[in-house]
PQR file of N, CA, C, O and H, with PARSE charges and radii, in Angstrom:
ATOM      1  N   UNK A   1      70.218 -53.702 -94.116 -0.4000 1.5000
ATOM      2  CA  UNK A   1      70.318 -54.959 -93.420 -0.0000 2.0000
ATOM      3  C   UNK A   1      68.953 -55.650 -93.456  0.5500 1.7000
ATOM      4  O   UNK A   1      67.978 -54.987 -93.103 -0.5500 1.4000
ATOM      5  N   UNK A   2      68.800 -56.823 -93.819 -0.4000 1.5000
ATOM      6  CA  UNK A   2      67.535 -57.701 -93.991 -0.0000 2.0000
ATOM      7  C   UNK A   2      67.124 -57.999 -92.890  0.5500 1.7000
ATOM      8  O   UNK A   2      67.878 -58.453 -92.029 -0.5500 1.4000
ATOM      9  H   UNK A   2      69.591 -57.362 -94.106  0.4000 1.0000
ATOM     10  N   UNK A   3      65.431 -57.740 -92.636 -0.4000 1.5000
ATOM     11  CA  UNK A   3      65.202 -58.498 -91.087 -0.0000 2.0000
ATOM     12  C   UNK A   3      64.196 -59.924 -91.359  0.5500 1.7000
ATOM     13  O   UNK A   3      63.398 -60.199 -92.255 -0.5500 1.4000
ATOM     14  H   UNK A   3      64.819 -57.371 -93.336  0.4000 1.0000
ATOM     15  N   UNK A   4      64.619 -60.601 -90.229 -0.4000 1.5000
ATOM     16  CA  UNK A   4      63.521 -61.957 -90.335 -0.0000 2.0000
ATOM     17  C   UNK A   4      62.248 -61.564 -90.482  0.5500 1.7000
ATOM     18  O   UNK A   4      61.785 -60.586 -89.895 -0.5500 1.4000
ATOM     19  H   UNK A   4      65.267 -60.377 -89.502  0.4000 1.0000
ATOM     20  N   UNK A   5      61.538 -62.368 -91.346 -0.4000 1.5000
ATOM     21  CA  UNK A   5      60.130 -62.754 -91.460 -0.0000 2.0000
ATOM     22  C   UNK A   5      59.655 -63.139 -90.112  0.5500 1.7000
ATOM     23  O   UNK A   5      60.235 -63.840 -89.283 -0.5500 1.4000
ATOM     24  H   UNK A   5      61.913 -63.163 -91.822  0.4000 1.0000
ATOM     25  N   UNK A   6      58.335 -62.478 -90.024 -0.4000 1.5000
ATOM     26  CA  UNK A   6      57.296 -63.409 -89.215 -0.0000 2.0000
ATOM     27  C   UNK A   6      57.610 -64.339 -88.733  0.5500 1.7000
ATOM     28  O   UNK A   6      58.147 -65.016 -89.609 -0.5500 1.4000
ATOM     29  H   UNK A   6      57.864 -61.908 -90.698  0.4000 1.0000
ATOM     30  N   UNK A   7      57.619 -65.005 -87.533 -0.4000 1.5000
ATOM     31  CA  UNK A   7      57.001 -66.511 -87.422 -0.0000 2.0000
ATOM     32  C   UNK A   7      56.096 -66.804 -87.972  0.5500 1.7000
ATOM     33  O   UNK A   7      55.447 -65.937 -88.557 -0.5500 1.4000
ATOM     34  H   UNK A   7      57.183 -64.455 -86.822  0.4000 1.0000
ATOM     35  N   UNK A   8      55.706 -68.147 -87.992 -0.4000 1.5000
ATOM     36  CA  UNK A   8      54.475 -69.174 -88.396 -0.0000 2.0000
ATOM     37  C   UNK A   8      54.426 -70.127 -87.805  0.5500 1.7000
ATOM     38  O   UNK A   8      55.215 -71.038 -88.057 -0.5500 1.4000
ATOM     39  H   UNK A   8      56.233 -68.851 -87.516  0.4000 1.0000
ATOM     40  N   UNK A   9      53.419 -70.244 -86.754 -0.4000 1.5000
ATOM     41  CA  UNK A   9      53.019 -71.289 -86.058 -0.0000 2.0000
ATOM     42  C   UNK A   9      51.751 -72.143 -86.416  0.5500 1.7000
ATOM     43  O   UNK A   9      50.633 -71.636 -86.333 -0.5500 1.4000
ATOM     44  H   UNK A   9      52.778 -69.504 -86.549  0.4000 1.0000
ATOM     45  N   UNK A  10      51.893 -73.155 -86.727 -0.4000 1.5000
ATOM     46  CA  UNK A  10      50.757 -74.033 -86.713 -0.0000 2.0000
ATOM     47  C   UNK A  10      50.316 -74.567 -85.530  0.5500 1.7000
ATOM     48  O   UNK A  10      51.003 -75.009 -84.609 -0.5500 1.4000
ATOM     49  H   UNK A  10      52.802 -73.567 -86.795  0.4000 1.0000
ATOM     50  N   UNK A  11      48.959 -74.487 -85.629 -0.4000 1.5000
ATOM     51  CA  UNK A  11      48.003 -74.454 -84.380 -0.0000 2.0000
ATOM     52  C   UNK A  11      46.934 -75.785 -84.247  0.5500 1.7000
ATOM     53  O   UNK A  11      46.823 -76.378 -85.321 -0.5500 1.4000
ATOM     54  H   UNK A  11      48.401 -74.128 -86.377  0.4000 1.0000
ATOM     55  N   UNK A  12      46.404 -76.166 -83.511 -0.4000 1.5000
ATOM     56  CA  UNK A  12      45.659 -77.222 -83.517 -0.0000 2.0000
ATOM     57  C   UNK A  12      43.940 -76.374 -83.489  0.5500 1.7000
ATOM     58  O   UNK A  12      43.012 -76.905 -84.099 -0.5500 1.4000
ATOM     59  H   UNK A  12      46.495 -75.684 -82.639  0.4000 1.0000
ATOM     60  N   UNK A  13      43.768 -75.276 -82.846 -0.4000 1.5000
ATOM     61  CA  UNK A  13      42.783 -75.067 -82.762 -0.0000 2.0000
ATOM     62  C   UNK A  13      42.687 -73.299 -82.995  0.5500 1.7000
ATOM     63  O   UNK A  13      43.723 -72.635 -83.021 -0.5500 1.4000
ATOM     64  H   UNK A  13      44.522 -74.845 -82.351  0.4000 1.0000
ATOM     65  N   UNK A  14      41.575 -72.779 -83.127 -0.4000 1.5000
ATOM     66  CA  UNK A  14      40.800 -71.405 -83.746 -0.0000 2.0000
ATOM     67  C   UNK A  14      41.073 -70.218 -82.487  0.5500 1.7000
ATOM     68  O   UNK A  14      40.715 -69.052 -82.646 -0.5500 1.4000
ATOM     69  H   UNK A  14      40.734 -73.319 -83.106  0.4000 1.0000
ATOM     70  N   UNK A  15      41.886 -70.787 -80.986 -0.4000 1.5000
ATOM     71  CA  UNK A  15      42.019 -69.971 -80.010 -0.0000 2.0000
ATOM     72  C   UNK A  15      43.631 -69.738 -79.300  0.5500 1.7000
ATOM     73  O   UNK A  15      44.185 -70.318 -78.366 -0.5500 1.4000
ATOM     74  H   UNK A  15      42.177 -71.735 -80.857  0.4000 1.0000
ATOM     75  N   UNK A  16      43.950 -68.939 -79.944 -0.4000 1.5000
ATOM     76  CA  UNK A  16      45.357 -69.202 -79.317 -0.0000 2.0000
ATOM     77  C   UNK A  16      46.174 -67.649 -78.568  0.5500 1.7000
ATOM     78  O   UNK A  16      46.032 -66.449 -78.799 -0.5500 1.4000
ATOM     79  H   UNK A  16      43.499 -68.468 -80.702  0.4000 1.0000
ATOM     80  N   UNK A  17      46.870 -68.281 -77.794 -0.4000 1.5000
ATOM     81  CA  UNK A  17      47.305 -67.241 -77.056 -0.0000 2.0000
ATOM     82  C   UNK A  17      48.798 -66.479 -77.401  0.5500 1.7000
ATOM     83  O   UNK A  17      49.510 -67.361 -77.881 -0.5500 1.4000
ATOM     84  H   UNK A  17      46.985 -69.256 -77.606  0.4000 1.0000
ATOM     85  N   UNK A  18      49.428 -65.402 -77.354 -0.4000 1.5000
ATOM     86  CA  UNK A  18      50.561 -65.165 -78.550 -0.0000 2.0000
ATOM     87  C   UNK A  18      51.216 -63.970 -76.621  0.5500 1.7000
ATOM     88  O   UNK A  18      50.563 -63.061 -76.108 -0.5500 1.4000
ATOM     89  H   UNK A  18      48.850 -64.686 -76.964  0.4000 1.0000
ATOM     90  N   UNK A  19      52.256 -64.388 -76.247 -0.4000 1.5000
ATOM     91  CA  UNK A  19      53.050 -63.074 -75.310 -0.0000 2.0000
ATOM     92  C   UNK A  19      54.324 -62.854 -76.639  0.5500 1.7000
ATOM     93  O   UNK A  19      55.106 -62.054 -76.126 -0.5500 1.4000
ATOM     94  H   UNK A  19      52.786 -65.126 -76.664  0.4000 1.0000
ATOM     95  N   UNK A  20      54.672 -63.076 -77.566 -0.4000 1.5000
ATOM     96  CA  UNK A  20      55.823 -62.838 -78.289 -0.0000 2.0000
ATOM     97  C   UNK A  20      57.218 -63.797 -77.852  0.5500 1.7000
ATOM     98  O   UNK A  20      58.280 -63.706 -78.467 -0.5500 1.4000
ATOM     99  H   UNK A  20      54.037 -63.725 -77.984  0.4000 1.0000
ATOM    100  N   UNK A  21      57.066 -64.448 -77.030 -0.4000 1.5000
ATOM    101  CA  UNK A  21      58.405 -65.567 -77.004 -0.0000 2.0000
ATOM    102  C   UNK A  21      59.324 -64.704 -76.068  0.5500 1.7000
ATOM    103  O   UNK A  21      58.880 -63.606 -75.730 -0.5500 1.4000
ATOM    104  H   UNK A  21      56.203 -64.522 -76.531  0.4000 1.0000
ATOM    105  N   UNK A  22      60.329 -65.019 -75.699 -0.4000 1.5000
ATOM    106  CA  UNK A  22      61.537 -64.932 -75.271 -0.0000 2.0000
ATOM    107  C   UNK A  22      61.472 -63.795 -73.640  0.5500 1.7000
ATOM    108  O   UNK A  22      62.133 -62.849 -73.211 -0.5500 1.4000
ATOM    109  H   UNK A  22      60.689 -65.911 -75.973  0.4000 1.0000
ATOM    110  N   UNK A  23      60.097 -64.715 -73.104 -0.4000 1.5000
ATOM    111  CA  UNK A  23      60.070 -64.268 -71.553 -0.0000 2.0000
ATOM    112  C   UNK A  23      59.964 -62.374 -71.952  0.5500 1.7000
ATOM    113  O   UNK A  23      59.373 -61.732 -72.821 -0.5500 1.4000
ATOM    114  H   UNK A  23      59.560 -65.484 -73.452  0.4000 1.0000
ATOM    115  N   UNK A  24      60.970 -61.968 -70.680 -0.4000 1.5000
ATOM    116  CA  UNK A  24      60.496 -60.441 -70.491 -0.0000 2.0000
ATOM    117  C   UNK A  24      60.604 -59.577 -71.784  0.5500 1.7000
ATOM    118  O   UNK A  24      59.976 -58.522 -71.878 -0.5500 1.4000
ATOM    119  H   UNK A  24      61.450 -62.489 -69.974  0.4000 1.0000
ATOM    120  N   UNK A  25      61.543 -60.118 -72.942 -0.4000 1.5000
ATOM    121  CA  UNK A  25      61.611 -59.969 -74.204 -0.0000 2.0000
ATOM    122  C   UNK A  25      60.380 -59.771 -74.546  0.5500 1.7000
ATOM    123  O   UNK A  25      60.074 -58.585 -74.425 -0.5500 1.4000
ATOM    124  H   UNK A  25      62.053 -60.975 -72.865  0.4000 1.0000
ATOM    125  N   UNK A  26      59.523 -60.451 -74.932 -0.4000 1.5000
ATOM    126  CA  UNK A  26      58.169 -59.972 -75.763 -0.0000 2.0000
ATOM    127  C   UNK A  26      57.084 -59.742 -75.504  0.5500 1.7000
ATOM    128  O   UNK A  26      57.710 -59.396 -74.502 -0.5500 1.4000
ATOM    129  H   UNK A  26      59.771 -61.415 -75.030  0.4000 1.0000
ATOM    130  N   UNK A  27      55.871 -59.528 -75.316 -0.4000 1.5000
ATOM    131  CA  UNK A  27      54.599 -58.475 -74.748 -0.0000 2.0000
ATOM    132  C   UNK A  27      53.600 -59.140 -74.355  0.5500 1.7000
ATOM    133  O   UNK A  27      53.348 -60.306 -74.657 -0.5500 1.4000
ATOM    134  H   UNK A  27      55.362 -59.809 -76.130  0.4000 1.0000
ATOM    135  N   UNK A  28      52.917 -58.359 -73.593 -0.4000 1.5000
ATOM    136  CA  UNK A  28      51.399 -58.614 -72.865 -0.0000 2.0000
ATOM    137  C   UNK A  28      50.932 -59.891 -73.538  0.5500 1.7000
ATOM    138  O   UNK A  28      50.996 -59.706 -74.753 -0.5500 1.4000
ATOM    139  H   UNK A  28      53.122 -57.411 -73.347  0.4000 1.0000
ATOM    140  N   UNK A  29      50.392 -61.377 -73.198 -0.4000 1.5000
ATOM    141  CA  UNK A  29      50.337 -62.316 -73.575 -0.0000 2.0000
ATOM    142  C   UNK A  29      48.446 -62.024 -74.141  0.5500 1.7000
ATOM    143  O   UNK A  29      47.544 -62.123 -73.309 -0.5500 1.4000
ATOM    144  H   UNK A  29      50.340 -61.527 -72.211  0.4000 1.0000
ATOM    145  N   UNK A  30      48.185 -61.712 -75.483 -0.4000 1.5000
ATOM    146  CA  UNK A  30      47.028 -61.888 -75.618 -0.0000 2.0000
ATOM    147  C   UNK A  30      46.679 -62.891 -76.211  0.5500 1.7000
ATOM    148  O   UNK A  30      47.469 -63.697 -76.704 -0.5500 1.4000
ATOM    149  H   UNK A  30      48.918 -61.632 -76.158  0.4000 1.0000
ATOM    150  N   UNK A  31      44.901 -63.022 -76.261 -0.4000 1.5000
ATOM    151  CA  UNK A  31      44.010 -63.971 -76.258 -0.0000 2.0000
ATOM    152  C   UNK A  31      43.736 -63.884 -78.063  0.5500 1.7000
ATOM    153  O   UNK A  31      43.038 -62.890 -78.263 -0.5500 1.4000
ATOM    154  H   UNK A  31      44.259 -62.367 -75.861  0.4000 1.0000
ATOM    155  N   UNK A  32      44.051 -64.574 -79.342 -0.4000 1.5000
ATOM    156  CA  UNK A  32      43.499 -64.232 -80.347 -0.0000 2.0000
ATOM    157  C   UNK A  32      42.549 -65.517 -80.646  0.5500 1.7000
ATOM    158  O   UNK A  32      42.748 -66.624 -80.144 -0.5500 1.4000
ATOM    159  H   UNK A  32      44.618 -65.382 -79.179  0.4000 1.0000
ATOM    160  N   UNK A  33      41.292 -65.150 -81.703 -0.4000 1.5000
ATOM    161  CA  UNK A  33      40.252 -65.537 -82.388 -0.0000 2.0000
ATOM    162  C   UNK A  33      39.713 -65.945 -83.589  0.5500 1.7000
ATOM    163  O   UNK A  33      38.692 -65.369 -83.966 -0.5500 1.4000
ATOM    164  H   UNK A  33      41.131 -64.251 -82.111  0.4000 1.0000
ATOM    165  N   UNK A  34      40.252 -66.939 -84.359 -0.4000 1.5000
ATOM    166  CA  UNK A  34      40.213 -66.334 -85.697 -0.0000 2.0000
ATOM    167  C   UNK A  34      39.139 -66.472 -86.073  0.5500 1.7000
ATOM    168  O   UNK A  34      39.014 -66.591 -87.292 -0.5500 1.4000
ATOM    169  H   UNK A  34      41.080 -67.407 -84.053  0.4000 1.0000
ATOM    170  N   UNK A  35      38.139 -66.511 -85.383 -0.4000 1.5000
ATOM    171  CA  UNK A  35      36.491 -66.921 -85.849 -0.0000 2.0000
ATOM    172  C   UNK A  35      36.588 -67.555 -87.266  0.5500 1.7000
ATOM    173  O   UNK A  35      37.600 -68.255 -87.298 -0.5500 1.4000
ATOM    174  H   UNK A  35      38.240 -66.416 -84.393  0.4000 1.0000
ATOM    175  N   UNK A  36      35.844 -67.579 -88.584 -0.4000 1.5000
ATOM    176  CA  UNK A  36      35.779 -67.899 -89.543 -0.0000 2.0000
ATOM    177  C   UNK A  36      36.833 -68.247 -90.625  0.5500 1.7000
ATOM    178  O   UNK A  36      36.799 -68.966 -91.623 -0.5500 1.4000
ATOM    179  H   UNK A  36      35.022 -67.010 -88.558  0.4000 1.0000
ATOM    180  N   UNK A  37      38.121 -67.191 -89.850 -0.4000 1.5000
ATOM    181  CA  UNK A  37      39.378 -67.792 -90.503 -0.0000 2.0000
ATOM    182  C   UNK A  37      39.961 -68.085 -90.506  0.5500 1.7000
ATOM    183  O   UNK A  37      40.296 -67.616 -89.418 -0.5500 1.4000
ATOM    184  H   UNK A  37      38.149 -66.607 -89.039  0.4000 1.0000
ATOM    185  N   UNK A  38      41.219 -68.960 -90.934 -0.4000 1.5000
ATOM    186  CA  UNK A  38      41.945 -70.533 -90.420 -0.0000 2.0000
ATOM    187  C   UNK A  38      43.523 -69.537 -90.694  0.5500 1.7000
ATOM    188  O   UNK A  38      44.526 -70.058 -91.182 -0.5500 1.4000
ATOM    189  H   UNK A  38      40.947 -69.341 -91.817  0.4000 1.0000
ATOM    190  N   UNK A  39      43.466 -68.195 -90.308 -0.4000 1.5000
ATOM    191  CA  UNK A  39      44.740 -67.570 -89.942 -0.0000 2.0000
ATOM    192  C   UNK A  39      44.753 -66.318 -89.409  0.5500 1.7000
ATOM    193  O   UNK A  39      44.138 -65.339 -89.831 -0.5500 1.4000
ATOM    194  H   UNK A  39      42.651 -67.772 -89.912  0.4000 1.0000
ATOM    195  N   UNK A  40      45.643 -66.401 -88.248 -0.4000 1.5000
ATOM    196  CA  UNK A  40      45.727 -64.745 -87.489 -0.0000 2.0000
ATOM    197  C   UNK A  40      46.826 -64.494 -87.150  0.5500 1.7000
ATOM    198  O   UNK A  40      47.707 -65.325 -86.926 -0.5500 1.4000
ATOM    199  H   UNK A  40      46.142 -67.197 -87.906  0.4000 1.0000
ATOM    200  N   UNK A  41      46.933 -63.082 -87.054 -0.4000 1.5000
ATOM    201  CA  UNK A  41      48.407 -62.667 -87.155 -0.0000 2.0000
ATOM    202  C   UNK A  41      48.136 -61.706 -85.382  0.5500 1.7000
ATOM    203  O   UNK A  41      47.088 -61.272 -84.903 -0.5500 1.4000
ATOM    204  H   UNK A  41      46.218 -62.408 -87.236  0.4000 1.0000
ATOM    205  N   UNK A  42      49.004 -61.686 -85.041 -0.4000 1.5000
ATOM    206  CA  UNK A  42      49.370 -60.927 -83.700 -0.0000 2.0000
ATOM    207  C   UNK A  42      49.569 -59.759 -84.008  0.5500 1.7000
ATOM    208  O   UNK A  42      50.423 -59.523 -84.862 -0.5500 1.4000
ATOM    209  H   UNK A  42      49.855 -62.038 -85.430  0.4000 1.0000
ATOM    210  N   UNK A  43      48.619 -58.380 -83.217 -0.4000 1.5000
ATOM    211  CA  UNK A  43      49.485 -57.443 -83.681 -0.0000 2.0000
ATOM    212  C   UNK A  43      50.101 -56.635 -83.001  0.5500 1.7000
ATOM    213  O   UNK A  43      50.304 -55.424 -83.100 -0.5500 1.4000
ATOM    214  H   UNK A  43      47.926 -58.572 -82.523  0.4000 1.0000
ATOM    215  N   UNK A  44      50.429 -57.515 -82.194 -0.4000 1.5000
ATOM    216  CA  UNK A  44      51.923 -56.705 -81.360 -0.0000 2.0000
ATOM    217  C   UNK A  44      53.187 -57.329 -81.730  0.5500 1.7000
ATOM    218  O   UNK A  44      54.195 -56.775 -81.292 -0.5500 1.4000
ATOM    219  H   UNK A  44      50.265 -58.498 -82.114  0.4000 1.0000
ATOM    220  N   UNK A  45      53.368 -58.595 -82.603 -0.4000 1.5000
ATOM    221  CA  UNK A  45      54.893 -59.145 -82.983 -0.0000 2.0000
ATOM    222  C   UNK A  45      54.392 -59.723 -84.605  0.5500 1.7000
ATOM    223  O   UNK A  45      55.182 -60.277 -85.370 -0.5500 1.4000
ATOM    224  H   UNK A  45      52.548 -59.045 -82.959  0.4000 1.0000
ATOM    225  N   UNK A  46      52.977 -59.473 -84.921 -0.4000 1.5000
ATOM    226  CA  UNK A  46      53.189 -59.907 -86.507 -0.0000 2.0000
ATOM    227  C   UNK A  46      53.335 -61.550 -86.844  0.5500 1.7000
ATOM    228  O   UNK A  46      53.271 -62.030 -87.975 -0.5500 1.4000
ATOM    229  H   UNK A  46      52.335 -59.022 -84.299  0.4000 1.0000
ATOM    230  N   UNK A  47      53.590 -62.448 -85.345 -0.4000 1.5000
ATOM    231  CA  UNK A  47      53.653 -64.488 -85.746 -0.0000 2.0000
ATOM    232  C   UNK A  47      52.540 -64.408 -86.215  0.5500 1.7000
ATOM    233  O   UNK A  47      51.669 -63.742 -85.654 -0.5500 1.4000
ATOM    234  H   UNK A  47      53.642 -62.058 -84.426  0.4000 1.0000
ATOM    235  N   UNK A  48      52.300 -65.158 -87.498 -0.4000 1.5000
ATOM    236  CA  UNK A  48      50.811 -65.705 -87.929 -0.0000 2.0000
ATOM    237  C   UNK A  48      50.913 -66.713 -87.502  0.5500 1.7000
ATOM    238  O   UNK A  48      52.041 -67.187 -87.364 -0.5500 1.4000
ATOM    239  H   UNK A  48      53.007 -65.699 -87.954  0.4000 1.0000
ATOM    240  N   UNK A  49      49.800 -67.415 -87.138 -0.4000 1.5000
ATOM    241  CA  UNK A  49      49.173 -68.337 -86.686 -0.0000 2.0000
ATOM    242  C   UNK A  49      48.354 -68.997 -87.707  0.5500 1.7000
ATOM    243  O   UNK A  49      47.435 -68.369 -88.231 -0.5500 1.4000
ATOM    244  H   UNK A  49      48.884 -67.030 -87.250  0.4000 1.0000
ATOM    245  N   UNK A  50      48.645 -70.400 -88.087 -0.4000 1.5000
ATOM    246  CA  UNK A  50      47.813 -70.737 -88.952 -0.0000 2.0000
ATOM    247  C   UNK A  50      47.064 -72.066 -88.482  0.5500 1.7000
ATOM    248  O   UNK A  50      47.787 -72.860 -87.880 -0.5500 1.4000
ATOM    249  H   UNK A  50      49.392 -70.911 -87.661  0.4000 1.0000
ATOM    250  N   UNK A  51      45.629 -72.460 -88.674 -0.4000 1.5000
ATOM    251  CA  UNK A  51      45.251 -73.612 -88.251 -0.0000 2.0000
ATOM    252  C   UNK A  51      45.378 -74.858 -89.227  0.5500 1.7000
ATOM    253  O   UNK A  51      45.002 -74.950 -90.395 -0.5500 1.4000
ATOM    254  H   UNK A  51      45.042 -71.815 -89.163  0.4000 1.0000
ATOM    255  N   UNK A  52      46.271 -76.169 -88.093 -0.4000 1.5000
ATOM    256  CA  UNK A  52      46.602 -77.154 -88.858 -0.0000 2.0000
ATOM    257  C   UNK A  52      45.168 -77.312 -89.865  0.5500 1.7000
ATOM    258  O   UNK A  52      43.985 -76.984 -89.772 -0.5500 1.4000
ATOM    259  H   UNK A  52      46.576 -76.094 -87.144  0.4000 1.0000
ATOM    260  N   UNK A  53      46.307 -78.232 -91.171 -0.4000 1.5000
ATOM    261  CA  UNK A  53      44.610 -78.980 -91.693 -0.0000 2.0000
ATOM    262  C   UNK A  53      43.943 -78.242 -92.930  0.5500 1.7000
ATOM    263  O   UNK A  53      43.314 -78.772 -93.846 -0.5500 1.4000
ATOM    264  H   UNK A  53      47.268 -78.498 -91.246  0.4000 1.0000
ATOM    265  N   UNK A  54      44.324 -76.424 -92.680 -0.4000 1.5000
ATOM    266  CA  UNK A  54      43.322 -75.698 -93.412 -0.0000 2.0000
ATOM    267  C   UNK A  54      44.467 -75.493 -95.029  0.5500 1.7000
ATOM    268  O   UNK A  54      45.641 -75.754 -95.293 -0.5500 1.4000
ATOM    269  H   UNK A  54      44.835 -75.994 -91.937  0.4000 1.0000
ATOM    270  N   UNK A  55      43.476 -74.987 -95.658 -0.4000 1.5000
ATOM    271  CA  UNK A  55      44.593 -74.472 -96.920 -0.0000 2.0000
ATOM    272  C   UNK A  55      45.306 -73.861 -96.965  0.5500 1.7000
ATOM    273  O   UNK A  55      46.083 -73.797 -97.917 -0.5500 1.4000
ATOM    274  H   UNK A  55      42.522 -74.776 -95.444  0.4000 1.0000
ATOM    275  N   UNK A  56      45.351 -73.071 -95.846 -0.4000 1.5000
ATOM    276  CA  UNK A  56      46.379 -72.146 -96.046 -0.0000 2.0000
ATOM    277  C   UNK A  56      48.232 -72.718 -95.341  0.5500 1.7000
ATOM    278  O   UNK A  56      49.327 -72.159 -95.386 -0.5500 1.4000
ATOM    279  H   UNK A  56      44.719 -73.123 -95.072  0.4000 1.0000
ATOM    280  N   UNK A  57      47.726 -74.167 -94.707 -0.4000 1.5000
ATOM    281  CA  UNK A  57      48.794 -74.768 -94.100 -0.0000 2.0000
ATOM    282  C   UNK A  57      49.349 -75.672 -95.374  0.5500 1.7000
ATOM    283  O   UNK A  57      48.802 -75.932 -96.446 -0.5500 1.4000
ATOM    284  H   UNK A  57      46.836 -74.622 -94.671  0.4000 1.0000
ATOM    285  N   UNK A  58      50.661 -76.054 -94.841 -0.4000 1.5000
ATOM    286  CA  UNK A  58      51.145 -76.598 -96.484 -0.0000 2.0000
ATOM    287  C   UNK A  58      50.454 -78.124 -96.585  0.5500 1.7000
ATOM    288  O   UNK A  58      49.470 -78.365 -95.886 -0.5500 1.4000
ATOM    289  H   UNK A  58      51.106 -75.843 -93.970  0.4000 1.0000
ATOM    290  N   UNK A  59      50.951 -79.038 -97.389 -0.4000 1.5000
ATOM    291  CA  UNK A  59      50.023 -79.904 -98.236 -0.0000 2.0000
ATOM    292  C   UNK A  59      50.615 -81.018 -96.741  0.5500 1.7000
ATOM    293  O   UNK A  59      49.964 -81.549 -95.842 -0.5500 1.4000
ATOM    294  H   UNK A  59      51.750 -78.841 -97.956  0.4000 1.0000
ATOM    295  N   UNK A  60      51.923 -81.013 -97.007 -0.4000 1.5000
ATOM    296  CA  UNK A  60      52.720 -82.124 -95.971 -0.0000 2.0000
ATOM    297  C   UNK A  60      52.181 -81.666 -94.352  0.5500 1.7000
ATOM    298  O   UNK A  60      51.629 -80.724 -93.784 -0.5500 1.4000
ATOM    299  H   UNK A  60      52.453 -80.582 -97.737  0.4000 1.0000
ATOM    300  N   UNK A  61      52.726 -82.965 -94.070 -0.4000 1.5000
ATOM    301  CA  UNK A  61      52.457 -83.397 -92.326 -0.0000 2.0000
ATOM    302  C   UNK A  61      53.255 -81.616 -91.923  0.5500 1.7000
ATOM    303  O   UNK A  61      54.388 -81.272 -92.259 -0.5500 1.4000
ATOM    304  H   UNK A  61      53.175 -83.730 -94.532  0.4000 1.0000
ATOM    305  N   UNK A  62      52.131 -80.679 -91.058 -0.4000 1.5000
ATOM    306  CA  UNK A  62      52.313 -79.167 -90.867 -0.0000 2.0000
ATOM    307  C   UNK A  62      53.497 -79.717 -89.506  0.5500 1.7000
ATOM    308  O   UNK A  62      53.447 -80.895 -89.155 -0.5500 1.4000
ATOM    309  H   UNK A  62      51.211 -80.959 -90.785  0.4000 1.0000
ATOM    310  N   UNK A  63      54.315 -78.930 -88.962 -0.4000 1.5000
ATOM    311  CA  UNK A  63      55.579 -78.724 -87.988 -0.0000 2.0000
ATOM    312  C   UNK A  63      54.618 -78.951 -86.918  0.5500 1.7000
ATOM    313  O   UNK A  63      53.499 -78.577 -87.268 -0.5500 1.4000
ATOM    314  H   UNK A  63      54.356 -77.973 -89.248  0.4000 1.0000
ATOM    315  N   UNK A  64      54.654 -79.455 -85.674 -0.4000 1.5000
ATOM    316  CA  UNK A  64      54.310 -79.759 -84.107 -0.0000 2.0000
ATOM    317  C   UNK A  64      54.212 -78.198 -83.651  0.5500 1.7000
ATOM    318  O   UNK A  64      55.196 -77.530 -83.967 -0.5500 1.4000
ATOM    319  H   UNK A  64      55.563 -79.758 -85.390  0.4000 1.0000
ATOM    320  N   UNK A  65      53.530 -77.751 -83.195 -0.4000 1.5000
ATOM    321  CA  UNK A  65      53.895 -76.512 -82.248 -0.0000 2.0000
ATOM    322  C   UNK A  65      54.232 -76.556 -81.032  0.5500 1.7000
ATOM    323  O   UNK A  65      54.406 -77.698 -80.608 -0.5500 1.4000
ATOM    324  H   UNK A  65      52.731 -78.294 -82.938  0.4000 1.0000
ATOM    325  N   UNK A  66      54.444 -75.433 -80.057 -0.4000 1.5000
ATOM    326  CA  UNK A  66      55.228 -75.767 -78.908 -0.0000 2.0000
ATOM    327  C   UNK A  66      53.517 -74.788 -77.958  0.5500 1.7000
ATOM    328  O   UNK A  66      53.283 -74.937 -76.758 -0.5500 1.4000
ATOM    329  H   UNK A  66      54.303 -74.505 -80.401  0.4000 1.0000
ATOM    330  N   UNK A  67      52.871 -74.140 -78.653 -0.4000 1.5000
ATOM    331  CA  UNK A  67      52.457 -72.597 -78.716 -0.0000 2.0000
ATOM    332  C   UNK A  67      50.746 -74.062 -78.035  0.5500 1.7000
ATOM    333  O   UNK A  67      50.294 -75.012 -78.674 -0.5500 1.4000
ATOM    334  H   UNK A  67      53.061 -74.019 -79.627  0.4000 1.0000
ATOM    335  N   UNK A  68      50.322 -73.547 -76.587 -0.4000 1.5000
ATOM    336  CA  UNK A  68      48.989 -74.030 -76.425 -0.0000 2.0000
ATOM    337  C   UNK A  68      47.937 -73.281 -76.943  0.5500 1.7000
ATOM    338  O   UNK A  68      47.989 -72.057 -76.820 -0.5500 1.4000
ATOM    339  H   UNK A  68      50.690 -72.775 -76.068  0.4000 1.0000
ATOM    340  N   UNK A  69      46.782 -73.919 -77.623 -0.4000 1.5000
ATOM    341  CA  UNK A  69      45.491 -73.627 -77.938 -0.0000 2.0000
ATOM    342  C   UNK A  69      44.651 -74.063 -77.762  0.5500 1.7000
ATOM    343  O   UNK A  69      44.562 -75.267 -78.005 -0.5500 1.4000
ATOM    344  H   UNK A  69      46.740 -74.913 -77.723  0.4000 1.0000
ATOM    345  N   UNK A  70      43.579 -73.373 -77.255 -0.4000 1.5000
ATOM    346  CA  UNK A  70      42.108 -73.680 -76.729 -0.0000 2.0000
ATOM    347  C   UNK A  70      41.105 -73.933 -77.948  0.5500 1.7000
ATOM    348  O   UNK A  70      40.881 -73.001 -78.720 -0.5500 1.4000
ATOM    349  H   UNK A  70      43.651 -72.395 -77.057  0.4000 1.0000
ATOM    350  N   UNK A  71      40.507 -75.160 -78.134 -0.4000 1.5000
ATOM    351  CA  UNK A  71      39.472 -75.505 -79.521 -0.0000 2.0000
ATOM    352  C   UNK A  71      38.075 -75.122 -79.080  0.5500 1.7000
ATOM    353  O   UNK A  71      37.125 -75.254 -79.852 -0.5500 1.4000
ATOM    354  H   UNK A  71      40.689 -75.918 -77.508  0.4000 1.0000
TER
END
């Protein structure tokens, strides 16, 4: 049986906070950093996080996020 991919959230800024979504469903809400790099992955649920803008986001206008970040 195939399982979903990752999320991918696009981010506005280099500080973002990840509990896994779906309330008592997903985990301890931590603090991630990507210092120097414009992507981080959670590693308690695996969402990467990518920062709008950078190369690694696609070429077109990147999706709105719902997800707050501290710049």
């Amino acid at each position: 049986m195939p399982t979903q991919p990752p999320e991918t959230i696009y981010v506005a800024g280099k500080r973002v906070s990840c509990d896994g979504g779906g309330g008592a469903l997903g985990h301890p809400r931590v603090w991630l950093e990507m210092g120097e790099e414009t992507a981080i992955e959670c590693p308690y649920c695996s969402r990467l996080y990518i920062l709008k803008g950078s190369k690694k986001a696609p070429a077109e206008e990147t999706p709105p996020s719902d997800i707050s970040a501290d710049a």
